[in-house]
C-alpha positions in Angstrom: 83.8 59.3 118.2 81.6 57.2 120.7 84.7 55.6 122.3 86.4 59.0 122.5 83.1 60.2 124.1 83.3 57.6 126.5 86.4 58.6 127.5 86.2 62.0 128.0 88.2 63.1 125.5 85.8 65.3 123.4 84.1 67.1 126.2 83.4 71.0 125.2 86.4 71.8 126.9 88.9 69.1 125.3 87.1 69.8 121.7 88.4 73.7 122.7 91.9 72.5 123.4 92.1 70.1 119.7 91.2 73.2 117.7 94.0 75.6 119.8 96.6 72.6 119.7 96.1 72.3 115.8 96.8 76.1 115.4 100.3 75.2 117.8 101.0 71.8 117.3 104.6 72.6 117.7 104.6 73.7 121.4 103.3 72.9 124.7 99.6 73.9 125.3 99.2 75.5 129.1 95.4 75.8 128.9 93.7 77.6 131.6 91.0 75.7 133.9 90.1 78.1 136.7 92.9 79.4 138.8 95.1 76.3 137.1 97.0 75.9 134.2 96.7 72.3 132.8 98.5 70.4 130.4 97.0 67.5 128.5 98.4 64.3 126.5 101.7 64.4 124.7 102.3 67.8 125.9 101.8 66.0 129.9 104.7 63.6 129.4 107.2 66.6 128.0 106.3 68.4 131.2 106.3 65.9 133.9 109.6 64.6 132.7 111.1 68.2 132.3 109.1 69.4 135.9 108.3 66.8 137.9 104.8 67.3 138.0 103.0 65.4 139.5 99.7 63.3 137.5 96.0 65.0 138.4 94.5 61.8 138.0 94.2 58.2 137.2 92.0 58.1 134.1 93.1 57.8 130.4 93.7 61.2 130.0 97.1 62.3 130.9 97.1 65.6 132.3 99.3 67.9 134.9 99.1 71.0 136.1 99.9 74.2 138.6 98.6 77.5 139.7 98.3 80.6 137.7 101.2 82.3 139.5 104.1 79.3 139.2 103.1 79.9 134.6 106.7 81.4 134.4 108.5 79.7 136.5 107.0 76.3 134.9 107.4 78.3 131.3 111.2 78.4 132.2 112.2 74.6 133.1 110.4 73.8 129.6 112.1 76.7 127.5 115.5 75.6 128.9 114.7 72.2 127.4 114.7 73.2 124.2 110.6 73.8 123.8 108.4 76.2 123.0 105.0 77.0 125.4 101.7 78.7 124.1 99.7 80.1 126.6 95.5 79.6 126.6 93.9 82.1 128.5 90.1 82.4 129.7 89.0 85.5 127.6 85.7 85.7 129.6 84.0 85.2 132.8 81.8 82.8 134.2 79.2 85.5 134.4 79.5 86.7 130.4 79.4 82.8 129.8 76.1 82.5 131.1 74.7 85.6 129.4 76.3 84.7 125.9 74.4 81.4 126.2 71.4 83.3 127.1 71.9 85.2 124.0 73.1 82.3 121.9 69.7 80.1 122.6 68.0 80.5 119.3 70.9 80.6 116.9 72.9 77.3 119.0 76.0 79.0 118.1 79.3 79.6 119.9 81.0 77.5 122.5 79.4 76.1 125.8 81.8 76.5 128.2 84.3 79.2 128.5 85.3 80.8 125.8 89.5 80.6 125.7 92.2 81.9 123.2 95.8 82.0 122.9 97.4 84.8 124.9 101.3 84.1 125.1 103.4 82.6 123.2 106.9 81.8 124.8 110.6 80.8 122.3 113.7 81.3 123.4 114.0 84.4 120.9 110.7 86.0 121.9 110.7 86.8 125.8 109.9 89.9 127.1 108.4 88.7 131.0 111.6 90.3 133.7 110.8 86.7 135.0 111.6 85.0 131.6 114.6 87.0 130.9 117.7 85.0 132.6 120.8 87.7 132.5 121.3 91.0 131.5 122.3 89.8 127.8 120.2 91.2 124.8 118.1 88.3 123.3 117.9 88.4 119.7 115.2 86.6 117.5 116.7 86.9 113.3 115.6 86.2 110.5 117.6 85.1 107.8 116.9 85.3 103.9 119.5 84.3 101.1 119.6 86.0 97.5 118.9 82.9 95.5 120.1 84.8 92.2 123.9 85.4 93.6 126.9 82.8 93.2 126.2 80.1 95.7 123.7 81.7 97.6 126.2 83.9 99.8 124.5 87.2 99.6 121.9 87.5 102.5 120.3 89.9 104.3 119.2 89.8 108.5 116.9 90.9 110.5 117.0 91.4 114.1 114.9 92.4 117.1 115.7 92.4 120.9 111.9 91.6 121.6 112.5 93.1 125.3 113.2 96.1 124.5 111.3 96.5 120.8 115.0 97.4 119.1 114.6 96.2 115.3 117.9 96.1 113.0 117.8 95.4 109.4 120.9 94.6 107.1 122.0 93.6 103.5 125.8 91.7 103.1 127.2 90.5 100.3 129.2 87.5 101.6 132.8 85.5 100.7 132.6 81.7 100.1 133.7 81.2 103.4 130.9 83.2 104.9 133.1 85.3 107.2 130.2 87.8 107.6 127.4 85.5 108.5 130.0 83.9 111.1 130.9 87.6 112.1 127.2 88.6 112.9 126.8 85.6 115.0 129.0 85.8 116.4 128.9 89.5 117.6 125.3 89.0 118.5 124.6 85.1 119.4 120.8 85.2 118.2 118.7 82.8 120.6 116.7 82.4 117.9 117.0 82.2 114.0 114.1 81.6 111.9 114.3 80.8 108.8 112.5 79.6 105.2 113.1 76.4 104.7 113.3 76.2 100.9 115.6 79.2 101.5 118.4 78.4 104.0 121.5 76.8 102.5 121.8 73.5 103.5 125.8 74.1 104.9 124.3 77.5 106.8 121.2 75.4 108.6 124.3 72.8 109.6 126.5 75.7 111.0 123.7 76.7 113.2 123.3 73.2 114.5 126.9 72.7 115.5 127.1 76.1 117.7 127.7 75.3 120.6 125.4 78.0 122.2 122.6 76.0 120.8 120.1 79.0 119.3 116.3 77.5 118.7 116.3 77.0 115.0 112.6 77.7 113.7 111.2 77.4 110.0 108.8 79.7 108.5 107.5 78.7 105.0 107.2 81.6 102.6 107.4 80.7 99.2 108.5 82.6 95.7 107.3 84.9 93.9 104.0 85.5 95.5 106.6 85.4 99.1 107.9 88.0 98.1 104.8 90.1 96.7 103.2 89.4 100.3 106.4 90.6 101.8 105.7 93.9 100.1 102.3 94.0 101.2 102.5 93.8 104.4 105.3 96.1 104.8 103.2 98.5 103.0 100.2 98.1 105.0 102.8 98.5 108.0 103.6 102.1 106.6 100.5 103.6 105.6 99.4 102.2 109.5 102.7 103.8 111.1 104.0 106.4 109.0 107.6 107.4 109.3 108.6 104.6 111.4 111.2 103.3 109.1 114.0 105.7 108.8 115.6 107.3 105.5 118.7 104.4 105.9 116.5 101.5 106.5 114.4 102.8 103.6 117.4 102.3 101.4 118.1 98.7 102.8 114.1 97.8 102.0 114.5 98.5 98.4 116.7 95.3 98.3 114.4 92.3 98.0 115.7 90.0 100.4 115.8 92.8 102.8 112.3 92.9 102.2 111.5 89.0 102.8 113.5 89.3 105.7 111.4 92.2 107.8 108.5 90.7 106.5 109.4 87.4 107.5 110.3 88.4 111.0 106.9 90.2 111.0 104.9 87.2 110.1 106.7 84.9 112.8 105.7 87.9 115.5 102.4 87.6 114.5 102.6 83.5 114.9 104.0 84.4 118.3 100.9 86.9 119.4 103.7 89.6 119.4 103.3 91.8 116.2 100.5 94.4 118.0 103.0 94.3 121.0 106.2 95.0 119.6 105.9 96.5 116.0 103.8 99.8 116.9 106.2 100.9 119.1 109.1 99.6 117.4 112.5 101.1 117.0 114.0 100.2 113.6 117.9 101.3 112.4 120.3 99.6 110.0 122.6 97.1 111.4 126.3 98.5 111.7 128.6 96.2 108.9 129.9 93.1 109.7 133.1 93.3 107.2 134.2 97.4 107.3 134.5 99.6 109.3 131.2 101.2 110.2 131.1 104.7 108.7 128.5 106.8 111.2 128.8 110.5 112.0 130.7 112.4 114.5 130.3 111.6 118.0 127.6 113.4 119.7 124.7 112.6 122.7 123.3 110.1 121.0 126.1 107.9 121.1 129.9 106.8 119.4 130.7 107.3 116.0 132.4 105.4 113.6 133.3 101.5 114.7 135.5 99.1 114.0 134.1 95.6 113.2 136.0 92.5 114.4 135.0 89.7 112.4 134.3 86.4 114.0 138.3 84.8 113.6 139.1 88.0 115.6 136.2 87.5 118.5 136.9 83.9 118.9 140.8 84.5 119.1 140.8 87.3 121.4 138.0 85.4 123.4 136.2 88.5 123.6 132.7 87.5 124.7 133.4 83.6 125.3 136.5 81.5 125.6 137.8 79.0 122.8 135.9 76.3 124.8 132.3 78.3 124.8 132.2 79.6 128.3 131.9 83.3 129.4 133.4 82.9 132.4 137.5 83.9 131.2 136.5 86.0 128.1 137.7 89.3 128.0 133.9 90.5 128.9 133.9 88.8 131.9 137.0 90.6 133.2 136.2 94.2 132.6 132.0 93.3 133.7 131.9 95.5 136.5 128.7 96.8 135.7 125.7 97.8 138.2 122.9 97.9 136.0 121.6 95.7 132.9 121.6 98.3 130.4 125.3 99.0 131.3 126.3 95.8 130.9 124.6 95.5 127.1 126.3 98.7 125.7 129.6 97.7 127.3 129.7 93.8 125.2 128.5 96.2 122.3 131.7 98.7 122.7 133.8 95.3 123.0 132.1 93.7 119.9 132.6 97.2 117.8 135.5 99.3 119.6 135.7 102.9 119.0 137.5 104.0 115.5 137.8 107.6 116.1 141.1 108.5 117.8 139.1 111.7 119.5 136.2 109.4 121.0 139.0 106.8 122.2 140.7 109.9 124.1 137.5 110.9 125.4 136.7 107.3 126.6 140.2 107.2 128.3 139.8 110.8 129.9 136.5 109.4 131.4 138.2 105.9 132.7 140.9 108.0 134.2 138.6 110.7 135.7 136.9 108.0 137.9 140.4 106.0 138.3 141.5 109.5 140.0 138.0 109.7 141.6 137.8 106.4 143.3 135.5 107.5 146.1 133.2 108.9 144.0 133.7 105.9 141.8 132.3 103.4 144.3 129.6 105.9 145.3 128.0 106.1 142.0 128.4 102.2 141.7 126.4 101.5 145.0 123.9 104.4 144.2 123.0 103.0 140.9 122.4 99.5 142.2 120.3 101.3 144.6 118.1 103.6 142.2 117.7 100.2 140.4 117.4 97.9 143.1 113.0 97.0 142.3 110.6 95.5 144.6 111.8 92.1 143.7 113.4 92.2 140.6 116.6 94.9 139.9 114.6 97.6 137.4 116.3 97.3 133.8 115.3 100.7 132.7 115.6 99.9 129.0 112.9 96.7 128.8 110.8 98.0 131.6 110.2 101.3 129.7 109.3 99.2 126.5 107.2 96.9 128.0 104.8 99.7 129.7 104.9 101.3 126.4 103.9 97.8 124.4 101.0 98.0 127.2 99.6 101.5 125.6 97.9 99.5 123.1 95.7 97.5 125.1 92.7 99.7 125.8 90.7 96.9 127.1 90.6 93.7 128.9 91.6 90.0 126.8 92.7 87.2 129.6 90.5 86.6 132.4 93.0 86.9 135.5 92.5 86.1 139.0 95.5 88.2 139.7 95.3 91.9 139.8 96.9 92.7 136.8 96.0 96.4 136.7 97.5 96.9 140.3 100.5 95.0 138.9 101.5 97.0 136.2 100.9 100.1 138.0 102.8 99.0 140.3 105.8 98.1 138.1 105.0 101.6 136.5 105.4 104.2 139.3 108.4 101.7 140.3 110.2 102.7 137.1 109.0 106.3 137.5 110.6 106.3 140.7 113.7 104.6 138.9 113.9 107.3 136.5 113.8 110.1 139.2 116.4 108.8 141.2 119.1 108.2 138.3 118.0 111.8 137.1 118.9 113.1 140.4 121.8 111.0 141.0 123.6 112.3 137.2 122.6 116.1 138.3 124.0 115.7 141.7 127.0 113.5 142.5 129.5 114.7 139.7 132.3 117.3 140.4 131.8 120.6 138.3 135.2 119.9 136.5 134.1 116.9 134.7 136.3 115.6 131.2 134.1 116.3 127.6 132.3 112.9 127.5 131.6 113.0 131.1 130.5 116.2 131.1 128.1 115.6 128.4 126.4 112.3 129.8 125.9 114.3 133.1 124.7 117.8 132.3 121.1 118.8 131.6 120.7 120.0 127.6 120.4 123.6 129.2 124.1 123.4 130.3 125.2 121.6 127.0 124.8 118.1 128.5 122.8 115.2 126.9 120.3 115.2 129.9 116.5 116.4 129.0 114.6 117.9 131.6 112.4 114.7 132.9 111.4 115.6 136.7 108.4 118.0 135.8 107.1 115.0 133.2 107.6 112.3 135.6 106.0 114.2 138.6 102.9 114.8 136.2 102.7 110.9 135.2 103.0 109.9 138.7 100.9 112.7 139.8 97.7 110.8 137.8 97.7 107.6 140.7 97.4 107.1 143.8 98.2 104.5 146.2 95.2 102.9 148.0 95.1 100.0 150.7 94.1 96.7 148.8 90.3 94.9 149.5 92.1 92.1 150.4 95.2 91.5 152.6 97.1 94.4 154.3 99.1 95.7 151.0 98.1 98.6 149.0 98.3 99.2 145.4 97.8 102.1 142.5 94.8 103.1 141.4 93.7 106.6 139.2 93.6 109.6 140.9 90.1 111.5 141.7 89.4 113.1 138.2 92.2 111.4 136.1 89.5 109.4 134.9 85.5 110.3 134.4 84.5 106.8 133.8 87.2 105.2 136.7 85.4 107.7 138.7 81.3 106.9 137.9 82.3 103.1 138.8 83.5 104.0 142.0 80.6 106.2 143.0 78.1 103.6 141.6 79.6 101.0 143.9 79.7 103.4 147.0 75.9 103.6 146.3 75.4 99.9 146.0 77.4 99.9 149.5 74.6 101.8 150.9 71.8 100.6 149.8 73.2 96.9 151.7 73.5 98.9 155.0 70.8 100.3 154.2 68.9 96.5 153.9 70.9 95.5 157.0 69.2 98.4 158.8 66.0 96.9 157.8 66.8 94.0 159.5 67.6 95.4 162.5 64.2 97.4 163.0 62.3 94.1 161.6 64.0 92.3 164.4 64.7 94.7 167.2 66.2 92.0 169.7 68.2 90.2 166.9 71.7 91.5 166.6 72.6 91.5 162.9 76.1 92.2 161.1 77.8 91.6 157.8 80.3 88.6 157.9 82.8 88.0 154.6 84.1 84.3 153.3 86.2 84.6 150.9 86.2 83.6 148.2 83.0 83.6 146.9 80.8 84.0 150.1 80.3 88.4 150.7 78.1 90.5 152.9 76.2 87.1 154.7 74.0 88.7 157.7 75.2 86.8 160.9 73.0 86.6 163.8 73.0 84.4 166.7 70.7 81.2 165.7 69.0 81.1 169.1 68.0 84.7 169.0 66.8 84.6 165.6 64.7 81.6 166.7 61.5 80.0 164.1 62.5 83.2 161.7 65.4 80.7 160.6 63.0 78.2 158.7 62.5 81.6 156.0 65.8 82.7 155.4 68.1 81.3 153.2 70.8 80.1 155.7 74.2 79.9 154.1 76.2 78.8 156.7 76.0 77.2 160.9 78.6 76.8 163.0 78.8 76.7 166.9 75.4 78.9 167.6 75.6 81.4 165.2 74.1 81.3 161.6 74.8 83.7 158.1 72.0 83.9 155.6 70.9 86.3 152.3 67.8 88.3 152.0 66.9 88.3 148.1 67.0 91.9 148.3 70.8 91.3 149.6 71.6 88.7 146.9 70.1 91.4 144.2 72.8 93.8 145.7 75.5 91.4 146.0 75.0 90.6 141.9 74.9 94.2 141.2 77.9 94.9 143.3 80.3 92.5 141.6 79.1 93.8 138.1 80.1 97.1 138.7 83.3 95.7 140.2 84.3 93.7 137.1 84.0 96.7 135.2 85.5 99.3 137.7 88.4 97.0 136.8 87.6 96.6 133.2 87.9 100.5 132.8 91.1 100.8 133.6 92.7 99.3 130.8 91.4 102.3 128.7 93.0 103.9 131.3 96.3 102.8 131.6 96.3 102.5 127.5 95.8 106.7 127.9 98.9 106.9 130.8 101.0 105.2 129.1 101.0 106.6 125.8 101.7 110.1 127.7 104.4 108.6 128.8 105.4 107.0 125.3 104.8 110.6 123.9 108.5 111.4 125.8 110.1 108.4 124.4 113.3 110.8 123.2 113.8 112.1 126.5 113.6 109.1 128.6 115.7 107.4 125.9 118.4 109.4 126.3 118.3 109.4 129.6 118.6 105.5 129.9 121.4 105.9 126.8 123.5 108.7 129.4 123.0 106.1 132.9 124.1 102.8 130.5 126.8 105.2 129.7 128.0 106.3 132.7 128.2 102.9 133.8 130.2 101.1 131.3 132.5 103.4 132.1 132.8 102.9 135.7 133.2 99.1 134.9 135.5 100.3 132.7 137.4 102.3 135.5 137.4 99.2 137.9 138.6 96.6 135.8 141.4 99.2 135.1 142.1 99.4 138.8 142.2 96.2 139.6 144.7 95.6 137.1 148.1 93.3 139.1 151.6 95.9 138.7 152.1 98.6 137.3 149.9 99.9 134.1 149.3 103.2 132.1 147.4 105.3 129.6 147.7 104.3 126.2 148.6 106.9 124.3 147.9 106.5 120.6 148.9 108.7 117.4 
């Protein structure tokens, strides 16, 4: 202990960062210092031999770091090496530091330095950050548990969730020796991540995983027997009686199988080791996972999507090199040909129709009267194609309706402030919020405008409002109103502007900021005072930022002998800045009501965006009728740029 003390390696700070490494021994720590992230010991090697970073210094303590704003590009490089990250977050200010140690005097409790946490946990199988996500491919994390009772351990049951978009599947198979539906599932949905129990995986499965060549990050969760399985029920329970009705009548009927239930519990549990669970599962999604060995046996076809499907099983997929070829690459699989699509969400539900194709022969006819409506309509083909790139186009990401929607709604549930950020993060995620409002508008007004009146059935329904038999809800009045509740401002700093609530969308947003106008005054108010105390002293407020506001400046020969009593903050060439106590009293107040101007708009955005979650159907279906429409534009060009001569297909 005294030669670690000697070397700085227990300091308040480092003693913070043992207990937090403990907790996630398995990844690498970025712990916040300041504006910096820094990265200390073991975790240092890993990312200066992955980044290139360089060392901070030269003592026994091996540490690198960056800047807050290069965490996910850093994040990245080490998640494409095959690690995990954890991210530790200053959860207060330097301010609130010094007041809880005021607080904490007698009792000699609590930290004494900055009180951190974990905020962000990063796996290849839990990314939901645009600037994590690399393609428009659904990421899945699964869970896999095996009945231990049936012959060889074949039965199993799955379950699934595109963490991006807060899409949850559950599913029960009873398996052949050769474990052609395992393979099937796999290869239909290429988890990036399978987690597992340990005592529970078969040997021979745990090896098949290893020898994909995809390479999906393989992570063990212990739960164990009989009392596994009773704290599987338990926490699914508590899950229901806190969200009642979020599990639907079908995946009711898959829960009364136990390994069903280890498996959604089990995925639960790892969400919650991966600071996800109050994210994702609130908002959550759930439906049964269509079969992996038979045809699946859904209704009719109607606006919310295809009906029956057929399954090909992983022999098929591989031989027809439907979403890779023989050698593992996507480039020359059947998907790559016919990927014409604009937008993200087109190109997920067109590898699904590849994966499952249609089984009805009346939805195939429909599908092939809407590829040969556009094939005929080639003008208006390309039109829609560049339009929808456009309504998507972002600020500086394209907007993927689909995880964009569920991330601001995963944001409804924090009503107050956790990570200390130097960034604006308010301004940022109303920012990204009115960008996919604006999003929305545009591909509501591009369905209802560009299409012909004589449009074939499944056209006709993906474009039409529901008050002319389409699938369309009526959005603009909704959107309007949600958008209606900001406006845009210019920002303190810099010559951008950014969103903040609207005069009387907020009481509380609103007492802030007319709190702080008063605090405004009352400086000019003291700089007035200074100006009649010294009548031939010209006085005005100066700013250095960071950290140096409202300093009077005044010309240091002017201001002669008064200089010696003021508290001079700053000389240079003749001029001088200093405080008055009654200015440094302001100054303090000023920033206090500032931090929680900013504070109270987390209640505030929690209250937005639940509105908006409150019209999850509509803008669902909406995003379900653009993904639609263009799959089948993709579907159309690939057709047209077919070499010689080629027709409809007409089947009996």
């Amino acid at each position: 202990a005294e030669y670690q003390k000697a070397q700085g390696h227990n300091t308040p700070m480092l003693m913070q960062y043992w207990k937090l490494k403990a907790a996630h021994f398995d990844k690498v720590a970025f712990f916040k210092v300041g504006k910096f992230y820094e990265i200390f010991y073991y975790d240092a090697f890993i990312a200066q031999r992955v980044c290139g970073l360089k060392w901070m210094s030269q003592d026994k303590k091996p540490h690198v770091g960056f800047p807050e704003m290069a965490k996910h590009e850093y994040a990245k490089q080490i998640l494409a090496a095959g690690f995990k990250v954890v991210v530790v977050e200053q959860v207060e200010r330097v301010v609130e530091t010094n007041q809880r140690k005021n607080e904490e005097k007698t009792s000699g409790s609590g930290p004494i330095c900055v009180e951190r946490a974990p905020c962000e946990v990063f796996t290849s199988g839990t990314l939901v950050d645009p600037e994590l996500l690399q393609g428009a491919g659904a990421r899945f994390l699964a869970y896999l548990h095996f009945e231990q009772s049936s012959k060889g351990g074949l039965d199993f049951s799955i379950c699934l969730v595109d963490c991006a978009t807060s899409q949850f599947q559950l599913g029960q198979y009873v398996d052949s020796p050769d474990r052609n539906t395992l393979r099937t599932l796999v290869a239909q949905v290429q988890p990036s991540e399978v987690v597992y129990d340990a005592e529970n995986l078969p040997g021979e499965v745990l090896s098949y995983f290893r020898r994909l060549p995809y390479r999906p990050q393989l992570s063990a969760l212990r739960q164990d027997g009989a009392s596994g399985l009773l704290g599987a029920r338990d926490r699914l329970r508590k899950y229901r009686q806190e969200h009642p009705q979020i599990f639907s009548e079908a995946v009711e009927k898959v829960l009364t199988q136990d390994s069903a239930t280890m498996a959604a519990a089990g995925l639960m549990a790892y969400l919650t080791s991966s600071l996800l669970s109050e994210r994702l599962l609130p908002m959550a999604l759930w439906s049964v996972l269509d079969g992996a060995s038979t045809a699946s046996k859904a209704g009719p076809a109607g606006p919310a999507g295809p009906g029956p499907r057929m399954v090909l099983d992983a022999t098929a997929l591989a031989a027809i090199e439907v979403v890779e070829t023989l050698e593992g690459r996507y480039e020359g699989s059947l998907l790559s040909f016919l990927d014409h699509t604009s937008t993200p969400m087109g190109y997920r539900l067109l590898r699904q129709w590849l994966c499952a194709p249609l089984y009805a022969l009346e939805e195939i006819v429909q599908r092939q009267e809407a590829v040969e409506s556009f094939l005929q309509r080639q003008e208006l083909a390309q039109q829609l194609r560049q339009s929808l790139r456009k309504c998507l186009a972002g600020t500086k990401l394209p907007v993927d309706l689909e995880r964009a929607t569920s991330r601001i709604w995963s944001y409804a549930l924090q009503a107050e402030r956790k990570a200390v950020m130097y960034e604006d993060v308010t301004a940022r995620r109303l920012g990204h919020f009115v960008e996919l409002m604006e999003a929305f508008e545009q591909c509501y007004n591009l369905l209802t405008t560009a299409f012909p009146s004589d449009l074939p059935g499944r056209l006709a329904l993906v474009a039409k409002v529901q008050k002319e038999g389409g699938s369309l809800p009526e959005l603009l009045p909704t959107i309007r109103c949600l958008k209606g509740a900001l406006v845009q401002t210019p920002m303190e700093k810099g010559n951008g502007s950014k969103f903040r609530p609207q005069d009387g969308a907020d009481p509380v947003y609103d007492e802030k900021c007319r709190q702080i106008r008063s605090t405004l005054q009352d400086l000019e108010k003291e700089l007035e005072t200074l100006r009649q105390k010294y009548p031939k002293v010209s006085f005005c407020f100066m700013h250095r930022m960071p950290g140096y506001r409202y300093e009077v400046e005044c010309d240091e020969q002017a201001i002669g002998s008064h200089a010696k009593n003021l508290d001079v903050s700053y000389r240079s060439k003749g001029k001088l800045r200093f405080y008055t106590p009654r200015i440094k009293e302001l100054l303090a107040q000023l920033e206090h009501l500032e931090d929680q101007r900013e504070d109270c708009i987390f209640p505030f955005l929690s209250k937005l965006f639940r509105d908006f979650h409150s019209h999850q159907a509509s803008f669902r279906a909406l995003i379900r009728c653009v993904s639609e429409v263009d799959a089948l534009l993709s579907l159309a060009a690939a057709s047209g740029a077919l070499c010689g001569s080629s027709c409809r297909a007409e089947l009996l």
